[in-house]
C-alpha positions in Angstrom: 0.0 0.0 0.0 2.8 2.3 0.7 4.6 2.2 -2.9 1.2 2.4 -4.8 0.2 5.5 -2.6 3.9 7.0 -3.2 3.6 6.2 -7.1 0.4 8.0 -7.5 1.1 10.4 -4.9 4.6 11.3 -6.6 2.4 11.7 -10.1 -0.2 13.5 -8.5 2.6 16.0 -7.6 4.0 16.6 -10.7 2.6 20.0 -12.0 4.5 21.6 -8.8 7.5 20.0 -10.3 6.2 21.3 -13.5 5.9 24.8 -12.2 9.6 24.6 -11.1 11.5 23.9 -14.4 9.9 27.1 -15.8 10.5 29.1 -18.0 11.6 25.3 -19.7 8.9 24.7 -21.9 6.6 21.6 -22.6 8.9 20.4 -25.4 12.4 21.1 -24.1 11.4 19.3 -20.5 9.8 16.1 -22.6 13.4 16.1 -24.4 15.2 16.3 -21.3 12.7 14.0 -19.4 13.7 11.4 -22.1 17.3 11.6 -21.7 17.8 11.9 -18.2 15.6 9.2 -17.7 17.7 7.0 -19.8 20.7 7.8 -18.1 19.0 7.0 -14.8 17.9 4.2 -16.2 21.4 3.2 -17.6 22.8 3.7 -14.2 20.1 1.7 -11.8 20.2 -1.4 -14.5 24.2 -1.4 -14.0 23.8 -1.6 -10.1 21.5 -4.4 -10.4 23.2 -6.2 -13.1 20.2 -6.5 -14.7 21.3 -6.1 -18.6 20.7 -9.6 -18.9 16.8 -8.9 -19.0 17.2 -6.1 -21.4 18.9 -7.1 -23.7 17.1 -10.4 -24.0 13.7 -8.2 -24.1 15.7 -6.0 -26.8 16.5 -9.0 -29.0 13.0 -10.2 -29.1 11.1 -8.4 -32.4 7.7 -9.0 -31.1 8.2 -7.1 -27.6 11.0 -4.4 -29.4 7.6 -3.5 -31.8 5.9 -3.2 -29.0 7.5 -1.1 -27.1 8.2 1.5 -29.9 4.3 1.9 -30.4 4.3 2.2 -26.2 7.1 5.0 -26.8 5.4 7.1 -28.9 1.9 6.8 -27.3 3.4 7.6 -24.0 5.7 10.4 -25.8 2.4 11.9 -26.5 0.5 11.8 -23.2 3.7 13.1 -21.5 4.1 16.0 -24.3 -0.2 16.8 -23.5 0.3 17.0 -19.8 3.3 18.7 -19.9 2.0 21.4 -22.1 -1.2 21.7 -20.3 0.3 22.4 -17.0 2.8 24.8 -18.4 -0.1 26.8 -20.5 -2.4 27.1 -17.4 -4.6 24.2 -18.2 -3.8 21.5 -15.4 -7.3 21.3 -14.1 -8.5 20.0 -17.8 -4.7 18.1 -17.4 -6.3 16.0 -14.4 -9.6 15.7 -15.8 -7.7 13.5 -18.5 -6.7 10.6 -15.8 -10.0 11.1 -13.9 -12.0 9.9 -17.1 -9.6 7.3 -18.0 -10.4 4.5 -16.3 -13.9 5.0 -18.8 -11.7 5.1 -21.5 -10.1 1.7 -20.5 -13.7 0.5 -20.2 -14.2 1.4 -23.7 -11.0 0.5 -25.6 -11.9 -2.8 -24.0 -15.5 -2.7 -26.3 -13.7 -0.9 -29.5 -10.6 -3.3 -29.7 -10.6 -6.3 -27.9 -14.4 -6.5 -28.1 -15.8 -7.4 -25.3 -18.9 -7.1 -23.6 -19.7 -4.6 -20.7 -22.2 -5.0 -17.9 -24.9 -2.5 -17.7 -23.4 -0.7 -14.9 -20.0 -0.4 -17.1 -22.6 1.2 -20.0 -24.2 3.1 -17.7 -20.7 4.9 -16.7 -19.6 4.9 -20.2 -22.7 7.0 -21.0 -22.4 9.3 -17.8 -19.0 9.8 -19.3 -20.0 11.2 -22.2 -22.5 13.2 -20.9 -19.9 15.0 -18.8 -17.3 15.7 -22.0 -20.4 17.2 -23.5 -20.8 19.5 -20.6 -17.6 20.1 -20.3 -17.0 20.8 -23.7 -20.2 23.3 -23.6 -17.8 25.1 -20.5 -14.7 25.1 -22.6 -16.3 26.1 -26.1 -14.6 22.9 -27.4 -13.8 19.8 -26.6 -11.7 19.5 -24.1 -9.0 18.1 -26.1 -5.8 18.0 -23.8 -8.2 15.6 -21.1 -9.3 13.6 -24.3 -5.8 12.8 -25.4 -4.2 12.5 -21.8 -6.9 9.5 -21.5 -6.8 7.6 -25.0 -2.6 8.1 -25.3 -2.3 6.6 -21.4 -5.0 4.3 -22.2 -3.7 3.0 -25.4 -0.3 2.9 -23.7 -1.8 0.5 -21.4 -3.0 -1.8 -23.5 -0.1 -2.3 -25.7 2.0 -2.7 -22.5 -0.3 -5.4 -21.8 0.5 -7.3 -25.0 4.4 -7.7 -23.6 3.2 -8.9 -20.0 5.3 -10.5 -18.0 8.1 -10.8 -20.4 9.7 -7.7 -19.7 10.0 -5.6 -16.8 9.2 -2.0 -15.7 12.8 -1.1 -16.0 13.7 -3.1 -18.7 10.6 -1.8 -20.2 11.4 2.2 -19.1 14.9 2.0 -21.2 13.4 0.6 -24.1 11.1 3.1 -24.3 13.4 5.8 -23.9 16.2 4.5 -25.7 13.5 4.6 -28.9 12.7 8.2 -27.8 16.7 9.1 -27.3 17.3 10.3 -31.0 14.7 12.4 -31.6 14.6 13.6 -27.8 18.6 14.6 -28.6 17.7 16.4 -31.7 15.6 18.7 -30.0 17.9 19.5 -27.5 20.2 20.4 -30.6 18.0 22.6 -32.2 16.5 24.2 -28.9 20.2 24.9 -28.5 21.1 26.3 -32.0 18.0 28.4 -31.9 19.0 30.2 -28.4 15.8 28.4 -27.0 17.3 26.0 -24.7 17.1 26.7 -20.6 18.9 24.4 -19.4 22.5 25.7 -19.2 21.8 29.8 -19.1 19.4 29.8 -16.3 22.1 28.6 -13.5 23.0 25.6 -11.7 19.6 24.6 -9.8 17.5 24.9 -12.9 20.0 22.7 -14.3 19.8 20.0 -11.7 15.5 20.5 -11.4 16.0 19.9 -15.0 18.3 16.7 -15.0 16.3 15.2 -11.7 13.4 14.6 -14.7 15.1 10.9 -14.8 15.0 10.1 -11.6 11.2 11.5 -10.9 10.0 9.7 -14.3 11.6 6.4 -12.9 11.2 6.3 -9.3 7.2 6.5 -9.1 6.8 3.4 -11.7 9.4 1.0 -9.7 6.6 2.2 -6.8 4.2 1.5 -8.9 5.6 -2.4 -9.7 6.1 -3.0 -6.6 3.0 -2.3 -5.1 1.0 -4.2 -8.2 3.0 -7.2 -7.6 1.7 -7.4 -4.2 -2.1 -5.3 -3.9 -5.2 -6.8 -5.3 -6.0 -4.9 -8.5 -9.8 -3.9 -7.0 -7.2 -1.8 -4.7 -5.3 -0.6 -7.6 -8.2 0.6 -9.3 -8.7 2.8 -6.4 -5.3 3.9 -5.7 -5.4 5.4 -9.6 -7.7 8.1 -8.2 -5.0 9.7 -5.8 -2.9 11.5 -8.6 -6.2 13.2 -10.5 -7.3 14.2 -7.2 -4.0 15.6 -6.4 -3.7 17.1 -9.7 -7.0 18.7 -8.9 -6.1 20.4 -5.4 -2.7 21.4 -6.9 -4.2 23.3 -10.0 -7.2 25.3 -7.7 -5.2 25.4 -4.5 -1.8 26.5 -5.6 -1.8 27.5 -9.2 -5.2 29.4 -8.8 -7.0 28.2 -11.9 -10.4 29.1 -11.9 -13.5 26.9 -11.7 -17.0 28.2 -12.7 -19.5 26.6 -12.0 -20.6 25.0 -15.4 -17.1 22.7 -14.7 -17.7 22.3 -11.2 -20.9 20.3 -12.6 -19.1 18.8 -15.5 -16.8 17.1 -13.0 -19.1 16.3 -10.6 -20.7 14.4 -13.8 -17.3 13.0 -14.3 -17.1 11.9 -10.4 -20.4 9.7 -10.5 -19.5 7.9 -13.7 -16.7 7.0 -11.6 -18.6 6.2 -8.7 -20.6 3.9 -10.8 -17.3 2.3 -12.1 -16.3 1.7 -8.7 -19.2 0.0 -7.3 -19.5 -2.0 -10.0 -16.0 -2.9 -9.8 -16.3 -4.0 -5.8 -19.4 -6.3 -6.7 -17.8 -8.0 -9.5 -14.7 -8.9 -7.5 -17.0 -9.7 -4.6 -18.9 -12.7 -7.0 -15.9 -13.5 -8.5 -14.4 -14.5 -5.3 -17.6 -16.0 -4.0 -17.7 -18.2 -7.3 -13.9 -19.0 -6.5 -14.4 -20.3 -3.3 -17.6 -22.4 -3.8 -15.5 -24.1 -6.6 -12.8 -24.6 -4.2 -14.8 -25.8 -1.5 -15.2 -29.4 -3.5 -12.0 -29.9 -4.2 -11.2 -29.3 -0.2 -13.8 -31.9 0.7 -12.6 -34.5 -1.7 -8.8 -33.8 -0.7 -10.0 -34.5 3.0 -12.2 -37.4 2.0 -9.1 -39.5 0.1 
């Protein structure tokens, strides 16, 4: 419970970190997030002597495929938040992870077809209600919440096609070693242009700047650790701390303002969730109640013999 609550906590505390690499802006900190991280990366897979699993997970076509589409879909959600807490937007920024666990629910439908219960529909459709309101607030859609949830929600499921064959580290350098040329070219050209922060605005912005690899990595070896060992009904949960973070940060400390057509968007937003929720609990709850009654059998029979 304690490294799922630091993982999201650490996330849901990003935009202050966000706030501190100014006046870096969404593109130069992605670039630098992608190269420090590497380097990070580089460093803590040396200590562990873990190059082994890399390497074998880098040889393998399927799982390399793989996680080039998870580099660029997670490229892009980093990119979206990044700019919409640096542009003033980090309240539609957290609306983007509170609606995507209904975007899960229905990338589950669209791709891998599969068939909701009516409480799932019913969230789905409360869902879509609220992106309507809120779009009605905004005077468009709210695009930046829209993309947060679809890029991280596509990222999960192509994650999901690896599994268990690589791990989160293994999986993090990958990713970033894919990102690395492009990342580096930026820095270049940021650079050439006279655009680049991270040498002319002294020593602590340079180090804020270079802890990007350490705060991109830490929270998901958090975040592995606690999903080896917590139920995922607990998971589920726990995935609503960074939003809700997200949320107190941007009206709390960064003073965006919320009128009251988007105080009743989210609170749309907040029971779809709800519903999610509950519906969640009471499928695990028969789930395990089918479980043990088949169990139960077995038990009797074992004793029997």
């Amino acid at each position: 419970m304690a490294y799922g609550i630091s993982a999201y906590g650490l996330w849901g505390m990003l935009p202050l970190y966000f706030v501190l690499l100014s006046p870096a802006g969404s593109i130069e900190i992605v670039a630098n997030r992608v190269l420090w991280s590497l380097l990070f990366c580089v460093l803590l897979v040396t200590v562990t002597k873990a190059w082994p699993r890399v390497l074998a997970a880098a040889k393998d076509k399927r799982v390399l495929g793989t996680l080039a589409i998870a580099s660029v879909l997670i490229a892009v959600n980093w990119l979206t938040y990044t700019y919409g807490v640096t542009t003033g937007r980090a309240i539609e920024a957290s609306l983007g992870y509170f609606i995507n666990p209904l975007v899960s629910v229905l990338l589950g439908v669209l791709v891998l077809k599969e068939k909701l219960r009516p409480a799932q529909w019913t969230a789905v459709g409360v869902g879509v209600v609220a992106v309507a309101v809120l779009s009605v607030s905004y005077g468009q859609l709210p695009w930046i919440a829209l993309a947060l949830a679809f890029s991280f929600g596509l990222y999960g499921f192509v994650k999901k096609r690896v599994g268990s064959r690589v791990d989160a580290v293994a999986s993090l350098i990958i990713e970033t070693a894919v990102l690395t040329p492009i990342a580096a070219v930026t820095m270049v050209i940021l650079a050439l242009n006279g655009a680049s922060t991270l040498t002319g605005y002294g020593a602590g912005h340079f180090w804020w700047m270079a802890a990007s690899g350490i705060i991109t990595a830490v929270p998901l070896l958090f975040f592995g650790a606690s999903a080896r060992r917590l139920p995922m009904t607990t998971i589920g949960l726990l995935q609503y701390v960074a939003p809700v973070l997200q949320f107190i940060i941007a009206t709390a400390v960064l003073k965006e303002q919320m009128g009251l057509d988007r105080w009743i968007g989210f609170g749309i937003v907040w029971l779809a969730l709800l519903i999610l929720t509950v519906d969640m609990f009471r499928s695990y709850r028969h789930t395990s109640k089918l479980r043990r009654a088949a169990a139960v059998p077995t038990a009797v029979g074992s004793t029997q013999s």
